[in-house]
C-alpha positions, 0 to 999 in steps of 0.5 A: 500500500502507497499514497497518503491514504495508506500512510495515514494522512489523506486530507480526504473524506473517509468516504472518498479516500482511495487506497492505493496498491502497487502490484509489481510485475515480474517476467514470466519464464521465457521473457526477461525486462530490460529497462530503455529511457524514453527519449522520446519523451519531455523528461527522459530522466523520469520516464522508461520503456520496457522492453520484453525479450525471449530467452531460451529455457532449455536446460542443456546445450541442445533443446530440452524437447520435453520442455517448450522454448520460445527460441528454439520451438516452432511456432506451430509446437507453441500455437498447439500447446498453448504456449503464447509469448508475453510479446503477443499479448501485452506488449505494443511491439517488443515494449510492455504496455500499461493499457493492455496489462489493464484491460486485462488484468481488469478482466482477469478480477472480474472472473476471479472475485467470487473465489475470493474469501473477501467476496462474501462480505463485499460486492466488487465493481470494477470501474473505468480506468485505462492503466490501472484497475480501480474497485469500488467495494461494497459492504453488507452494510453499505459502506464503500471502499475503494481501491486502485492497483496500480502496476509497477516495475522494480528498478533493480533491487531499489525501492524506486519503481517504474509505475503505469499510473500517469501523472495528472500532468502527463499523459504518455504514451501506453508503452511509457512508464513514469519513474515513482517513487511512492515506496520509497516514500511509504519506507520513510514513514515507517521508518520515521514512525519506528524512530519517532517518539509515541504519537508523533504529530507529523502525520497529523501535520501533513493532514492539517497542511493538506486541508489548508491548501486544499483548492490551492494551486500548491501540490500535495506532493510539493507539500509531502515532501516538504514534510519528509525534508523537514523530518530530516532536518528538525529532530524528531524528539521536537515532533511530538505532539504539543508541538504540532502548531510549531510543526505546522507553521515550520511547514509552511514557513519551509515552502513559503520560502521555497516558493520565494526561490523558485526552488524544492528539492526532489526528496530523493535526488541527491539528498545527503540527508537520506536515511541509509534504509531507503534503497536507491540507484546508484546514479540517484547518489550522484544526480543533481537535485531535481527542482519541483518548482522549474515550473515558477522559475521558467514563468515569473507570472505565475510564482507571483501568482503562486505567493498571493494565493498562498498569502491569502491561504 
């Protein structure tokens, strides 16, 4: 489980919160993954494609007849015993493709729900999305919860993944996967609330920050990870919780002066200050910070008016 409603800090109604799970994929024997940055693409560093390959299964230097290979069995010995490759059905060319793993893993959970045990007590629709599978559930008693899975690639053995959910700001192509950092991020809390002292205030903080600039033009996430740069900076023996008012004005203090310079550090970017339990790529050590506010630095027009919303906030 992944996003804020997992961690515990959704600015949302309990009605509409949505609980997000990452499903990582694997490749099936008889296919590996290879990991291509999508030049193709506005932020190359940020994006990737997946390309699917067949590789021989054979156990000895000479075709294991008993045992069916993509590359050294004919195509009419796989059509005949059913065997269909990986690059046939959901790939778009030799790169996986986040829509046809939807609509197909969207199929496979309607035919599945009634032999699950949670059946009994919950009604199961799933509902439009083309790169994930979004269920609404139903209790007996009436109370809705819904879910949203979301598909992902790991990066090596990092907690860095490659997710098939677009960004509200980017639609990419199907076969593009946008780099997500959302396990790293749900790692962090736990460890910060195994380290931080019983009823520690900054999950509260965020929630209270959240609701604040609910409507503003200021993202939860450029919130979010002002939080887990403050929790870094600020010992957290000084987050318990009556010292939550302090905590919230440091909060928005923290990105009062991060809109002023036209600047926020990606969290996870070139960070020295990155709890040793977060496992990142090696190049992640080495890159330059990323700045989530580019955007207010390439149009003056709009940090203007970025401030005055937040002054009026």
């Amino acid at each position: 489980g992944v996003g804020s409603a997992c961690e515990g800090w959704s600015p949302h109604k309990e009605e509409d919160v949505i609980y997000c799970v990452f499903v990582p994929l694997k490749p099936p024997p008889g296919h590996a993954f290879h990991l291509e940055p999508d030049i193709t693409g506005e932020m190359p560093r940020m994006s990737m494609r997946i390309r699917v390959e067949q590789v021989c299964t054979c156990t000895g230097e000479q075709p294991d007849q008993s045992k069916l290979c993509f590359l050294h069995h004919s195509e009419q010995e796989l059509k005949r015993n059913q065997v269909t490759s990986l690059l046939h059905t959901l790939c778009t060319g030799p790169y996986l493709d986040g829509e046809k793993i939807a609509l197909w893993f969207q199929t496979f959970v309607i035919s599945a729900w009634s032999v699950v045990p949670q059946s009994r007590h919950y009604s199961m629709r799933v509902l439009p999305s083309c790169r994930s599978c979004k269920m609404k559930l139903v209790k007996d008693s009436g109370r809705s919860l819904f879910v949203e899975m979301v598909f992902s690639v790991q990066q090596g053995d990092s907690d860095i993944f490659l997710s098939s959910q677009p960004t509200e700001a980017q639609l990419p192509p199907s076969t593009t996967w946008l780099e997500s950092y959302a396990v790293a991020e749900a790692k962090f809390f736990r460890q910060v609330a195994m380290q931080a002292p019983p009823h520690s205030c900054h999950l509260k903080c965020l929630r209270l920050c959240a609701r604040l600039l609910q409507g503003s033009g200021i993202s939860l996430y450029a919130l979010k990870t002002t939080v887990m740069h403050l929790l870094t900076l600020i010992p957290l023996s000084e987050w318990q919780h009556k010292y939550l008012l302090m905590r919230v004005d440091d909060t928005m203090h923290y990105l009062r002066c991060c809109l002023e310079e036209k600047r926020l550090k990606h969290f996870f970017f070139g960070n020295e200050d990155m709890p040793e339990e977060i496992s990142l790529p090696p190049d992640f050590q080495e890159a330059q910070p990323l700045n989530l506010f580019q955007h207010l630095a390439q149009d003056p027009a709009a940090q203007t008016e970025a401030l005055k919303e937040f002054d009026d906030l």
